[in-house]
Chimera marker file (.cmm) of the C-alpha trace (Angstrom):
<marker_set name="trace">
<marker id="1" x="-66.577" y="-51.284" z="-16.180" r="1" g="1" b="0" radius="0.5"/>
<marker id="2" x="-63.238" y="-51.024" z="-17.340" r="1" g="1" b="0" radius="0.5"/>
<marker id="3" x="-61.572" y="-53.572" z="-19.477" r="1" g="1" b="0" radius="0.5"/>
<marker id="4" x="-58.062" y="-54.359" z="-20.401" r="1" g="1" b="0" radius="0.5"/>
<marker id="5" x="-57.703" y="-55.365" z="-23.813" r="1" g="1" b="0" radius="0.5"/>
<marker id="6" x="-55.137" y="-54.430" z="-26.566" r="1" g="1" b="0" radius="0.5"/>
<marker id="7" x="-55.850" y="-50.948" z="-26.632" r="1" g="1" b="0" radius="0.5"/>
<marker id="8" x="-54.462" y="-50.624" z="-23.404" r="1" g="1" b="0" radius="0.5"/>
<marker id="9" x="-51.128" y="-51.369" z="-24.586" r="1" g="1" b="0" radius="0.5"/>
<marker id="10" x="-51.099" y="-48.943" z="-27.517" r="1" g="1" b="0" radius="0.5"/>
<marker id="11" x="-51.900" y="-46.073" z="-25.320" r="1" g="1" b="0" radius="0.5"/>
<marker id="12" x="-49.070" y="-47.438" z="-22.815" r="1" g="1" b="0" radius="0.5"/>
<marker id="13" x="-47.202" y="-47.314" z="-26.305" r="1" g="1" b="0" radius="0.5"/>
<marker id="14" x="-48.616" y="-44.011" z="-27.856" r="1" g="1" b="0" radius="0.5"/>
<marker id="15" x="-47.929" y="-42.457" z="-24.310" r="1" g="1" b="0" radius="0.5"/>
<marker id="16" x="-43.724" y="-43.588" z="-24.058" r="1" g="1" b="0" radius="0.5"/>
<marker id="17" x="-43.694" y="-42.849" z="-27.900" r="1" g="1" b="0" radius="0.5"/>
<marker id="18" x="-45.160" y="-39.206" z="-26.768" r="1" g="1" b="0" radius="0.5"/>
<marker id="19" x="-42.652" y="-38.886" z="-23.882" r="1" g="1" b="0" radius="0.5"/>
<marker id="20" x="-39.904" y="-39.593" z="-25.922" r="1" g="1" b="0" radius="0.5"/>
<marker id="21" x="-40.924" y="-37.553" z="-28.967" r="1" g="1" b="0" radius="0.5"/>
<marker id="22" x="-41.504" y="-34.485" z="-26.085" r="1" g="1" b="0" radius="0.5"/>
<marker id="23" x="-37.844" y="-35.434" z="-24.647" r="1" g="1" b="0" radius="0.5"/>
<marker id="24" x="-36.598" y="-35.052" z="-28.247" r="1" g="1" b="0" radius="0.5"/>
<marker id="25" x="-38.245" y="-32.030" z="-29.542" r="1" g="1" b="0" radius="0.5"/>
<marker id="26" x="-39.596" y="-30.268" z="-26.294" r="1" g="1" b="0" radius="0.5"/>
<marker id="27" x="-37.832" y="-30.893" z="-22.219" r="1" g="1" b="0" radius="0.5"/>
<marker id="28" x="-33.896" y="-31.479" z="-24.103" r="1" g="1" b="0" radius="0.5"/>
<marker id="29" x="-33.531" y="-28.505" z="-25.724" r="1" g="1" b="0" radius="0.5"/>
<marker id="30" x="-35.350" y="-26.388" z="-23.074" r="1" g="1" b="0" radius="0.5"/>
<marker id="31" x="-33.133" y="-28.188" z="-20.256" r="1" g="1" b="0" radius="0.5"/>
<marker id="32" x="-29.749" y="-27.046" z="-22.760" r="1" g="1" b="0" radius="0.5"/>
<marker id="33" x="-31.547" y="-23.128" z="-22.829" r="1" g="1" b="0" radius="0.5"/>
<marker id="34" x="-31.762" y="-24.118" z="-19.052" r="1" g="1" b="0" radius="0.5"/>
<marker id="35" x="-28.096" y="-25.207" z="-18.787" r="1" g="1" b="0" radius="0.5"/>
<marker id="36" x="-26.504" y="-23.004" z="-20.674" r="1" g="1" b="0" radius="0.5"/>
<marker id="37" x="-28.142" y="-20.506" z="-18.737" r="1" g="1" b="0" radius="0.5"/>
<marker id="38" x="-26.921" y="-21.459" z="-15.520" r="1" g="1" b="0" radius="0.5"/>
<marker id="39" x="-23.512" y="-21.353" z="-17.218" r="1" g="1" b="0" radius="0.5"/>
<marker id="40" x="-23.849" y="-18.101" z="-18.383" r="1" g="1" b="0" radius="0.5"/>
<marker id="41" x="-25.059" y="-16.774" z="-14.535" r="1" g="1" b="0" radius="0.5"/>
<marker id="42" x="-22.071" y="-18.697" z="-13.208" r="1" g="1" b="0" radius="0.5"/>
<marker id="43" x="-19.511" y="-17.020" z="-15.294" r="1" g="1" b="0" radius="0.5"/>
<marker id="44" x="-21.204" y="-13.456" z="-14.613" r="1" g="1" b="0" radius="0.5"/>
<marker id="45" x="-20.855" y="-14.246" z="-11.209" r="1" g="1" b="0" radius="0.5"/>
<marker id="46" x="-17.294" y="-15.509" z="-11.070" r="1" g="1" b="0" radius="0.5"/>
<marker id="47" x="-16.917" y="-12.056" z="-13.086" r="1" g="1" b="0" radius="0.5"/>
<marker id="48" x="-18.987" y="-10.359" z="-10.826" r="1" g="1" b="0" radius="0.5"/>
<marker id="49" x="-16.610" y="-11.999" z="-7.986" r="1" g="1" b="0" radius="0.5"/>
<marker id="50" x="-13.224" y="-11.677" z="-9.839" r="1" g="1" b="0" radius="0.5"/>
<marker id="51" x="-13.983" y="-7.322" z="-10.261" r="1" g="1" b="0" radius="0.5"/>
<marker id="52" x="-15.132" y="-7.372" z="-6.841" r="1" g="1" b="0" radius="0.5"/>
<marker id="53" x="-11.572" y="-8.948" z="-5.885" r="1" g="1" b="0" radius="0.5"/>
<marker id="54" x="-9.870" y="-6.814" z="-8.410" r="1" g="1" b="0" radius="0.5"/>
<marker id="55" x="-11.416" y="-4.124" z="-6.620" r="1" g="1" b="0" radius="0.5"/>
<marker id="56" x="-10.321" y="-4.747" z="-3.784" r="1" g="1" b="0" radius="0.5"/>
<marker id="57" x="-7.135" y="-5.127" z="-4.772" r="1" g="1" b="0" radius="0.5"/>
<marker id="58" x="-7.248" y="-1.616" z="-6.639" r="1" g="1" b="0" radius="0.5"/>
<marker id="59" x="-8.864" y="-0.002" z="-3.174" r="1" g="1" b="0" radius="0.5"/>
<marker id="60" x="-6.139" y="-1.355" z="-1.038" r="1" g="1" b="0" radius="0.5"/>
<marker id="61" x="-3.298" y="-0.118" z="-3.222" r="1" g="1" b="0" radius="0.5"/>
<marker id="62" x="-5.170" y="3.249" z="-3.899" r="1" g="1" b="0" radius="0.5"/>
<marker id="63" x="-5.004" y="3.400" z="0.226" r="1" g="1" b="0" radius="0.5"/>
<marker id="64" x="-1.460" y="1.872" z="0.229" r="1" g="1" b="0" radius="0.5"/>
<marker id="65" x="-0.494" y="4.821" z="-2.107" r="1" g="1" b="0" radius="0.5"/>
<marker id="66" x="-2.387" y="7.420" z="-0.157" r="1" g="1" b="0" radius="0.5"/>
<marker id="67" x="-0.660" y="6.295" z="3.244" r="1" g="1" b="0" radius="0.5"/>
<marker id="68" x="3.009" y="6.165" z="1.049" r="1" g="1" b="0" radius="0.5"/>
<marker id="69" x="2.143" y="9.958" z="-0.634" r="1" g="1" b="0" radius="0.5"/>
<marker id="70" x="1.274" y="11.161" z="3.042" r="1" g="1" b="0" radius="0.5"/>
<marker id="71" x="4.046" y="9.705" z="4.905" r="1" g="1" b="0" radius="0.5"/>
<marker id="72" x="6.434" y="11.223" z="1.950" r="1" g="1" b="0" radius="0.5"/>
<marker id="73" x="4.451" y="14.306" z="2.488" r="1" g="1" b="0" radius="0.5"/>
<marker id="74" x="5.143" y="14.315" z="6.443" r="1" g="1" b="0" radius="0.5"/>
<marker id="75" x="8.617" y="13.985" z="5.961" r="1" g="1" b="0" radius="0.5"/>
<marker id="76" x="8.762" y="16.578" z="3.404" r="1" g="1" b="0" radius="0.5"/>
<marker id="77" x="6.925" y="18.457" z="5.868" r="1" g="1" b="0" radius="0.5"/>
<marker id="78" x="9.367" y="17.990" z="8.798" r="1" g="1" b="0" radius="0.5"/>
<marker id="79" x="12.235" y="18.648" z="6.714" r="1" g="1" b="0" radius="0.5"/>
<marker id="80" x="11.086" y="22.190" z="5.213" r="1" g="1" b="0" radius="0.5"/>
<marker id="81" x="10.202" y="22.978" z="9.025" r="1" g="1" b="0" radius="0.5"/>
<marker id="82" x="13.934" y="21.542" z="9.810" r="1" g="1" b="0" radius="0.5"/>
<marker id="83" x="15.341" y="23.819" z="7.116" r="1" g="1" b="0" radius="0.5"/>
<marker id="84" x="12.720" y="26.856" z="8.129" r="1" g="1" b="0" radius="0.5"/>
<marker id="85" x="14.531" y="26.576" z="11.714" r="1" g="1" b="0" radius="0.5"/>
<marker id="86" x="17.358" y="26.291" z="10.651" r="1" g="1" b="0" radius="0.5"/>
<marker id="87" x="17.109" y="29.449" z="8.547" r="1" g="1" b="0" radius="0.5"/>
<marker id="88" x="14.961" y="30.938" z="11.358" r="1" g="1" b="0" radius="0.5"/>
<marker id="89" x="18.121" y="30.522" z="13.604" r="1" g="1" b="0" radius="0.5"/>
<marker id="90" x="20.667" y="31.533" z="11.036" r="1" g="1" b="0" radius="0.5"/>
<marker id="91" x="18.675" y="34.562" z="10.994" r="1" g="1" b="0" radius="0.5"/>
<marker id="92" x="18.502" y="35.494" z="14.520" r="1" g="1" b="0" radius="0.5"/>
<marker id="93" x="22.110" y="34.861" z="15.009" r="1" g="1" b="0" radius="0.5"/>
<marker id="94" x="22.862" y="37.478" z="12.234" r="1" g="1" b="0" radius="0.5"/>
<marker id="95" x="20.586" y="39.390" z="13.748" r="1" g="1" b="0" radius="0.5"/>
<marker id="96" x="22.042" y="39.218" z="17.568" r="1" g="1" b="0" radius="0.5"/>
<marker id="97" x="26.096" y="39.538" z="15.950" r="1" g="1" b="0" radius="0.5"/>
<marker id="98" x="24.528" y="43.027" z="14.478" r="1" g="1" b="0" radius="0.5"/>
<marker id="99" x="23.386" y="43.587" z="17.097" r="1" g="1" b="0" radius="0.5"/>
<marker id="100" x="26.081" y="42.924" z="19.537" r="1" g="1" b="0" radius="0.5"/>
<marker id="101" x="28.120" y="45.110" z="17.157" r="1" g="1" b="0" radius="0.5"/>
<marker id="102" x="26.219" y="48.079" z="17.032" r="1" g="1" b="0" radius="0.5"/>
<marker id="103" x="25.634" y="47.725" z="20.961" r="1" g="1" b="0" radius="0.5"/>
<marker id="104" x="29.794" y="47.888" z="21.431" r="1" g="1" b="0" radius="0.5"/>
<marker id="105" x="30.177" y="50.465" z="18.676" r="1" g="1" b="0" radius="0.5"/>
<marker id="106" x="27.216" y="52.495" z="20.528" r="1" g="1" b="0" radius="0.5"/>
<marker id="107" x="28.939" y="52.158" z="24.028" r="1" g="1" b="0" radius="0.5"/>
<marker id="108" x="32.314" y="53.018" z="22.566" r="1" g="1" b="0" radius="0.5"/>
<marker id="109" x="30.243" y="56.075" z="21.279" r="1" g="1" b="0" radius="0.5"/>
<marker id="110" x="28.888" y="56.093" z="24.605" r="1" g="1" b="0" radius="0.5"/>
<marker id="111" x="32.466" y="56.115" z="26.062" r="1" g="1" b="0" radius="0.5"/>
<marker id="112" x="34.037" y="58.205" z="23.952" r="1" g="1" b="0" radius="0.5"/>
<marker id="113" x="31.496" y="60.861" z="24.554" r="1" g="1" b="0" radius="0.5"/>
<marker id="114" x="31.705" y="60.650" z="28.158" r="1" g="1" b="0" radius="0.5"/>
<marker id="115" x="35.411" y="60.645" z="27.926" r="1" g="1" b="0" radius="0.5"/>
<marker id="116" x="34.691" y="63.996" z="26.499" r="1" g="1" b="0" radius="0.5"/>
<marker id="117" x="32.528" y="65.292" z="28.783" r="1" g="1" b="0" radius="0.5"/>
<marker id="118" x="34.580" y="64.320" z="31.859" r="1" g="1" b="0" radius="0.5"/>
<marker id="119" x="37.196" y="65.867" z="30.276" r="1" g="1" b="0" radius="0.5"/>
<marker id="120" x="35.398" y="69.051" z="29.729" r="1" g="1" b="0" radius="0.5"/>
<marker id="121" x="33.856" y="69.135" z="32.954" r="1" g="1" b="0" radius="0.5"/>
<marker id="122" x="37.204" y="68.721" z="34.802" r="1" g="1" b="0" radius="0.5"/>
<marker id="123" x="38.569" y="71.517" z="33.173" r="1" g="1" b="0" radius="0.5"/>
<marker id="124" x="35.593" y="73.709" z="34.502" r="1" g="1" b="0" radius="0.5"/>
<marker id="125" x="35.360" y="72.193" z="37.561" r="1" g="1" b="0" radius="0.5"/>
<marker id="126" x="37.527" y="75.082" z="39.320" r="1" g="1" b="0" radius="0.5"/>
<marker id="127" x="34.732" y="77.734" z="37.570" r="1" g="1" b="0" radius="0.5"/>
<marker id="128" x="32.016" y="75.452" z="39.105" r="1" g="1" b="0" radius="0.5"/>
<marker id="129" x="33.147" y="75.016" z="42.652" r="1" g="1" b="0" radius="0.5"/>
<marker id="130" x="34.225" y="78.521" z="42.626" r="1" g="1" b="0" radius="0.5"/>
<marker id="131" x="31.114" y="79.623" z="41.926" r="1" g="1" b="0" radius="0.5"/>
<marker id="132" x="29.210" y="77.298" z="44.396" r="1" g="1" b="0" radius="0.5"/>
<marker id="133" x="31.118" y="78.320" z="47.025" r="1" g="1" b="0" radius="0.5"/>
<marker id="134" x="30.316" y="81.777" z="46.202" r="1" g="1" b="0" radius="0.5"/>
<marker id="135" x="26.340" y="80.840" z="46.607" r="1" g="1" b="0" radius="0.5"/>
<marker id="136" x="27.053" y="78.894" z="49.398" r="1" g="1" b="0" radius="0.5"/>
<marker id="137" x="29.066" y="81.541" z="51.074" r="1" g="1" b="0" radius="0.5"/>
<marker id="138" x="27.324" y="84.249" z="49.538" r="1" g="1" b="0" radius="0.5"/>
<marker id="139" x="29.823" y="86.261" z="48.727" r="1" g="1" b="0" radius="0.5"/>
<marker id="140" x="31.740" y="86.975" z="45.583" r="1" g="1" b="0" radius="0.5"/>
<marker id="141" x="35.688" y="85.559" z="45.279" r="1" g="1" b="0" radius="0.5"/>
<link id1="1" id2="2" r="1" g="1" b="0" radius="0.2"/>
<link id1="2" id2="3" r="1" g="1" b="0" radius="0.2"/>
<link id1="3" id2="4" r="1" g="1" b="0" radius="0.2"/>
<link id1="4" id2="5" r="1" g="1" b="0" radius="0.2"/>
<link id1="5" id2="6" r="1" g="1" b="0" radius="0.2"/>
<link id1="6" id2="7" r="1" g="1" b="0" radius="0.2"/>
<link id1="7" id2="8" r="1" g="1" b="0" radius="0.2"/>
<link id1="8" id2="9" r="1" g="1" b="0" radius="0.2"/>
<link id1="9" id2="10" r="1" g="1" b="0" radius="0.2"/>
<link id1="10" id2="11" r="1" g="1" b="0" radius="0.2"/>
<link id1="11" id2="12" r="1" g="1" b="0" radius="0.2"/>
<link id1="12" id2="13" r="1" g="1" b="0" radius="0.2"/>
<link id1="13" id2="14" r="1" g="1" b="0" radius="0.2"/>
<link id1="14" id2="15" r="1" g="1" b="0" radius="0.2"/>
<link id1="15" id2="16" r="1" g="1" b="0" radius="0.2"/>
<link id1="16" id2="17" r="1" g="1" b="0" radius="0.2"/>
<link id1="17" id2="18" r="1" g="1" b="0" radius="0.2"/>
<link id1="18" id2="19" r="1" g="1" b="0" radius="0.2"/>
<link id1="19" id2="20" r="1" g="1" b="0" radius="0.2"/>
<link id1="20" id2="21" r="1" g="1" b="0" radius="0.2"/>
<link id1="21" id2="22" r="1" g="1" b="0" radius="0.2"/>
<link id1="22" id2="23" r="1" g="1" b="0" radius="0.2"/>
<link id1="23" id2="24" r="1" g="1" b="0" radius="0.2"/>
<link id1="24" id2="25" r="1" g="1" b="0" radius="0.2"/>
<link id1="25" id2="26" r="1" g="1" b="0" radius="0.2"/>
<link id1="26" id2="27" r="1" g="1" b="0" radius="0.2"/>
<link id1="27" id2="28" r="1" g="1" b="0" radius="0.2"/>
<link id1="28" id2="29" r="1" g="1" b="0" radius="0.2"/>
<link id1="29" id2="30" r="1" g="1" b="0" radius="0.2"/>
<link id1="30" id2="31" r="1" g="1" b="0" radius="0.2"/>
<link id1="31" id2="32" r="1" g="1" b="0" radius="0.2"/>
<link id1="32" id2="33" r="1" g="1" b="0" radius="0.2"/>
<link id1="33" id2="34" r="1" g="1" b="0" radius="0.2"/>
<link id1="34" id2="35" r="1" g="1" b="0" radius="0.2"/>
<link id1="35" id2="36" r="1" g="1" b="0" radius="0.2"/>
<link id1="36" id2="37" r="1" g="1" b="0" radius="0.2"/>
<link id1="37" id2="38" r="1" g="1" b="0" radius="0.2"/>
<link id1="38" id2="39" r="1" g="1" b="0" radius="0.2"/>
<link id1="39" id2="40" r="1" g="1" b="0" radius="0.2"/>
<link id1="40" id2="41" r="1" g="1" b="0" radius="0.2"/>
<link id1="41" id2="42" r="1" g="1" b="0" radius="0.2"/>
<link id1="42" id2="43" r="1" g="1" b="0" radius="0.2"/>
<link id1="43" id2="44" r="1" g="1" b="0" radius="0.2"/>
<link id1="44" id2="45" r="1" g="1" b="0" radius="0.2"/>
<link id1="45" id2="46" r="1" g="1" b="0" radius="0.2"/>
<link id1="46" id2="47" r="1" g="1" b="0" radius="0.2"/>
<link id1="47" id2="48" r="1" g="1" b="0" radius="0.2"/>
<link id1="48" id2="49" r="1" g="1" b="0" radius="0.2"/>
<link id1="49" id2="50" r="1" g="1" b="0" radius="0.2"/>
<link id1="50" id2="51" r="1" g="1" b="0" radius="0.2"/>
<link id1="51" id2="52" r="1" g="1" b="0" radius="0.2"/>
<link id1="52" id2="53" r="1" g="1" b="0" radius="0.2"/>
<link id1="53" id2="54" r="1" g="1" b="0" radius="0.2"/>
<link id1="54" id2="55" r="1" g="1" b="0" radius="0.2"/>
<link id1="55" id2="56" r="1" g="1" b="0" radius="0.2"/>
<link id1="56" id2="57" r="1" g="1" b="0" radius="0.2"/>
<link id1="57" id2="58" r="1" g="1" b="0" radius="0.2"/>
<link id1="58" id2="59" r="1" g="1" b="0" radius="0.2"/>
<link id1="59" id2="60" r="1" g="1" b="0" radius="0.2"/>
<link id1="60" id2="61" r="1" g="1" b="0" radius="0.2"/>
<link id1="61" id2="62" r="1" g="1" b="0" radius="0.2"/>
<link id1="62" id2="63" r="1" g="1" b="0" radius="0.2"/>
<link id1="63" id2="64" r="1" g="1" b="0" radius="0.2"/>
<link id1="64" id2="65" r="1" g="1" b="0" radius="0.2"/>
<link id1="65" id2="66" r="1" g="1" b="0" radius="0.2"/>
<link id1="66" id2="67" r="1" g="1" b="0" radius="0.2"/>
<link id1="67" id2="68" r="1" g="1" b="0" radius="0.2"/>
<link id1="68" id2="69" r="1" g="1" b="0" radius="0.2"/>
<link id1="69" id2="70" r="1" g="1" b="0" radius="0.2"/>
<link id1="70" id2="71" r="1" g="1" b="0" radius="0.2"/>
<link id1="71" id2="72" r="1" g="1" b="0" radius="0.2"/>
<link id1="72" id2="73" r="1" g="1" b="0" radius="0.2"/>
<link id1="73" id2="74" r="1" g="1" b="0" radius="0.2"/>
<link id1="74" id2="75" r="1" g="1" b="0" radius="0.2"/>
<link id1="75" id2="76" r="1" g="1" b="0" radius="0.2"/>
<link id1="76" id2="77" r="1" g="1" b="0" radius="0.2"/>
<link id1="77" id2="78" r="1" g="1" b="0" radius="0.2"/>
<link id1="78" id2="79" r="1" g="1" b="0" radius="0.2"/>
<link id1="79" id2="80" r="1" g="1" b="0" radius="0.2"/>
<link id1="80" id2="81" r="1" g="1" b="0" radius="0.2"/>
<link id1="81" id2="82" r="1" g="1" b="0" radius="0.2"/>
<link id1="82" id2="83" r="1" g="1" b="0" radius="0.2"/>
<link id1="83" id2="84" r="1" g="1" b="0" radius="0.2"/>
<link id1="84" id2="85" r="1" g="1" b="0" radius="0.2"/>
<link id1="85" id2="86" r="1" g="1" b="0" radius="0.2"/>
<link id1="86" id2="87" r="1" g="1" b="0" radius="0.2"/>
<link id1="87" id2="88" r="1" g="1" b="0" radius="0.2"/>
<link id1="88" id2="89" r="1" g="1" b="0" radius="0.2"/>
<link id1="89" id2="90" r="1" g="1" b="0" radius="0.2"/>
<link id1="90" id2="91" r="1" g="1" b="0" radius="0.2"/>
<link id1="91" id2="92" r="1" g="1" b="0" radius="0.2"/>
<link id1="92" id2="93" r="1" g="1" b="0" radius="0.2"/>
<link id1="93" id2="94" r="1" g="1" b="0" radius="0.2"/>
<link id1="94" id2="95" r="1" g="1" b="0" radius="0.2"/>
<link id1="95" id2="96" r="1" g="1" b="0" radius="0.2"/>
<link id1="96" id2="97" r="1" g="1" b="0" radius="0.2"/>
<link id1="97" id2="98" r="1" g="1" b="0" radius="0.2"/>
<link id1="98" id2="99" r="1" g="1" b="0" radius="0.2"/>
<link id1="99" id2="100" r="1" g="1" b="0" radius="0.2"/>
<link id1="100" id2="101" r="1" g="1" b="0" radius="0.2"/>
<link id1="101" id2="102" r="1" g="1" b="0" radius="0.2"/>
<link id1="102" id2="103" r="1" g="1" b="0" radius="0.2"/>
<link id1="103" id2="104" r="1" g="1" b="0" radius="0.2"/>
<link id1="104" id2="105" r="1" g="1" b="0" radius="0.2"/>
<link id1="105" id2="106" r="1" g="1" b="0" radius="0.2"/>
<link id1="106" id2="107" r="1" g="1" b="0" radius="0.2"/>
<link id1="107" id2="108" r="1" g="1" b="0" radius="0.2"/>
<link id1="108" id2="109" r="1" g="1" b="0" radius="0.2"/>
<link id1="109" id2="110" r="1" g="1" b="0" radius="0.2"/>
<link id1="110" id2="111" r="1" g="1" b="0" radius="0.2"/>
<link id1="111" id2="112" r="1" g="1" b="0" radius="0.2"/>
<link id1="112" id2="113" r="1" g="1" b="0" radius="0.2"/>
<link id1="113" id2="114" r="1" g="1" b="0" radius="0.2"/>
<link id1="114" id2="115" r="1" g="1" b="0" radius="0.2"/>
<link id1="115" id2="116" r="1" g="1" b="0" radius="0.2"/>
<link id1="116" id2="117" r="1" g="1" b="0" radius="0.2"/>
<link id1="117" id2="118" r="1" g="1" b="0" radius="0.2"/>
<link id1="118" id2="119" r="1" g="1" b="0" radius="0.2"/>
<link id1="119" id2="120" r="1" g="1" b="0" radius="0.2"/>
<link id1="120" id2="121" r="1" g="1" b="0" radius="0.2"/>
<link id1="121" id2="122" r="1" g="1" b="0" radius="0.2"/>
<link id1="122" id2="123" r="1" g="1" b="0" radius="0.2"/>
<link id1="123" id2="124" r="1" g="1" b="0" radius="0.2"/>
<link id1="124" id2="125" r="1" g="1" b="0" radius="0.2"/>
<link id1="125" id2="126" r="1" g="1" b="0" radius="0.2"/>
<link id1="126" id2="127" r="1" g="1" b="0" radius="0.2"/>
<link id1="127" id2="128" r="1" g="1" b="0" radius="0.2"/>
<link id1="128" id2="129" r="1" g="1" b="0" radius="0.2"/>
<link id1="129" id2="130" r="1" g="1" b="0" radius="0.2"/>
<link id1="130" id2="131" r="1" g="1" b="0" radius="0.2"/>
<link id1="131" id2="132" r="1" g="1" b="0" radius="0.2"/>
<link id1="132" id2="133" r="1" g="1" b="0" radius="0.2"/>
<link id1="133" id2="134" r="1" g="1" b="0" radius="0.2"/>
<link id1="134" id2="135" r="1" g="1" b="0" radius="0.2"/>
<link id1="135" id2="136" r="1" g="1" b="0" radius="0.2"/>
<link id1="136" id2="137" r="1" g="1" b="0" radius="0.2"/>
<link id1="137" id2="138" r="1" g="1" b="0" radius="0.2"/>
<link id1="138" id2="139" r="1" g="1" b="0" radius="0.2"/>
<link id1="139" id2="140" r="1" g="1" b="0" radius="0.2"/>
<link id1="140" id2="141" r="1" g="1" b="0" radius="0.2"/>
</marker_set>
């Protein structure tokens, strides 16, 4: 049977004495480890979250800048092909005004010759019909 004397009391005593010695030396500085810790994981995550933002960040203006250097890049684009026309037609105008000249000095060549030609045809047109008549007629003038 179990009796409850005096010695009762001193465990009761011995046993909060025990606790608080444990608190002391054991379950405080274990729950500071334990604090600290949870600290420490907190600020490695709020770094953990403030790269992650700054990377972002860094993404978004590496995009920004990639959409800025292409649009630059179009425009450069469209003006070389602007000034490539624009050379391209400068070009085939030259081209078509040498042209046009050598066409008019080739039909004044053209003319000329034929001027020529007429000219010396007409003056041996009187041989020519003279003698056609003779092979038409058959007979000699």
């Amino acid at each position: 049977m179990i009796s409850i004397d005096s010695s009762l009391f001193i465990q009761i005593v011995n046993f909060v004495l025990l606790i608080g010695i444990l608190n002391v030396v054991m379950y405080r500085p274990i729950r500071n480890i334990l604090i600290q810790r949870r600290e420490k994981i907190e600020g490695l995550e709020q770094a953990i979250d403030q790269f992650q933002r700054d990377a972002e960040d860094k993404g978004d203006a590496l995009s920004q800048g990639i959409r800025e250097a292409r649009r630059r890049g179009q425009k450069a684009k469209e003006a070389l092909l602007q000034e490539a026309a624009e050379q391209e037609k400068a070009m085939i105008d030259e081209i078509n005004r040498k042209a046009q000249e050598n066409l008019a000095k080739i039909q004044a060549k053209i003319e000329k010759d034929m001027g020529a030609v007429k000219a010396s045809l007409l003056k041996e047109i009187d041989t020519f019909s003279k003698i056609i008549g003779q092979k038409i007629l058959g007979r000699a003038a």
